[in-house]
C-alpha positions as CSV (number, residue, x, y, z in Angstrom):
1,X,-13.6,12.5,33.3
2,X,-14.5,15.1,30.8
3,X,-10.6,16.0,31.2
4,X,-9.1,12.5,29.8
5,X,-12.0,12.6,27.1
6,X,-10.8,16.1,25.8
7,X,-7.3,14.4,25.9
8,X,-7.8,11.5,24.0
9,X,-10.0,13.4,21.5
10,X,-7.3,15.7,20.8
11,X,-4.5,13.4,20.2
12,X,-7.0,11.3,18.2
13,X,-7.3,14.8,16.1
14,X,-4.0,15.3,16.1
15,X,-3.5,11.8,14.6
16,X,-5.7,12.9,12.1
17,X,-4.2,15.7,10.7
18,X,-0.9,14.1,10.6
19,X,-2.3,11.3,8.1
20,X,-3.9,14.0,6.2
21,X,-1.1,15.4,5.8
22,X,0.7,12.5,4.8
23,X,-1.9,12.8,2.1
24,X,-1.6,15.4,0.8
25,X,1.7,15.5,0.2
26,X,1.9,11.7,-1.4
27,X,-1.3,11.7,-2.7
28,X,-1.5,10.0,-6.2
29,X,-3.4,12.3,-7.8
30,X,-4.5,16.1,-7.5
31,X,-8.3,15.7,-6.2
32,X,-7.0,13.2,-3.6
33,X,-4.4,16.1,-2.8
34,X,-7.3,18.6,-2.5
35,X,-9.5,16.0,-0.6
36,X,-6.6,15.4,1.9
37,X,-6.4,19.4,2.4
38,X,-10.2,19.7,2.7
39,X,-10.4,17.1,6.0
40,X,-7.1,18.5,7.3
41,X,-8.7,21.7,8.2
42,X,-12.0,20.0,9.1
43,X,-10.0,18.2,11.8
44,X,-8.6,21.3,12.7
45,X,-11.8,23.5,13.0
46,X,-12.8,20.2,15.6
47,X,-9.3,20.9,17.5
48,X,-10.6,24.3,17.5
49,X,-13.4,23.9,19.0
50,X,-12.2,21.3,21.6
51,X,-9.6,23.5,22.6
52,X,-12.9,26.2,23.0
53,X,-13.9,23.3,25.5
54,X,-10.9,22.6,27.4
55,X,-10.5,26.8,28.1
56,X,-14.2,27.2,28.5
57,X,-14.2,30.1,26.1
58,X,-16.9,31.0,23.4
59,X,-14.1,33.0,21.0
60,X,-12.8,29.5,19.7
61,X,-16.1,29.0,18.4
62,X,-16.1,31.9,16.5
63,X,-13.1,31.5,15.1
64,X,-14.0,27.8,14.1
65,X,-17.0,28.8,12.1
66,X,-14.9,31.4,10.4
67,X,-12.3,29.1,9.5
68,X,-15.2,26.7,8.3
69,X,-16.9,29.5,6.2
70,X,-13.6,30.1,4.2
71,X,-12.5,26.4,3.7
72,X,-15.7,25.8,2.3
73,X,-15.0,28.4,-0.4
74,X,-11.7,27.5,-1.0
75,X,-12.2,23.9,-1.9
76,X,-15.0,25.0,-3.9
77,X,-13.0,27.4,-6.0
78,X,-10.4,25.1,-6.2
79,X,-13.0,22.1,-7.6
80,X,-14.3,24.9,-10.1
81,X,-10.6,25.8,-11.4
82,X,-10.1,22.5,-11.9
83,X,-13.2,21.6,-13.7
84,X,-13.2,24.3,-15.7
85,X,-10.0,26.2,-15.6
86,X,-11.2,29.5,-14.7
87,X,-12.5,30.3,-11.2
88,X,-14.7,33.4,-12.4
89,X,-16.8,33.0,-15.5
């Protein structure tokens, strides 16, 4: 059972990504580019961690939580250039 959830969750995921990256390539306007980019590897940190599931190994998990870590300062230095043009003050 916990097989065929795993399955459906990662094609669900999979899905996901896909029209993120639909996104962010036709995205109107910058910030929904960057928005698009931000979620895409959100869904991938969750395939990640599935994945850690599915192989019962704990090393996904790390890697998942290091691949959050940098995201999260990526799209934040990317909101700051373009707020203010300059990343470092």
């Amino acid at each position: 059972m916990i097989d065929m959830a795993l399955w459906i969750a990662l094609a669900l995921f999979c899905a996901a990504i896909l029209l993120n990256f639909y996104r962010a390539v036709v995205g109107p306007s910058l910030p929904d580019r960057i928005l698009a980019v931000d979620t895409m590897y959100m869904n991938s940190i969750a395939l990640i961690v599935l994945f850690g599931i599915w192989v019962n190994n704990k090393d996904y998990f790390e890697a998942a939580l290091l691949i959050a870590m940098l995201g999260f300062v990526s799209t934040i230095a990317i909101c700051k250039y373009l707020l203010r043009g300059d990343i470092i003050e």
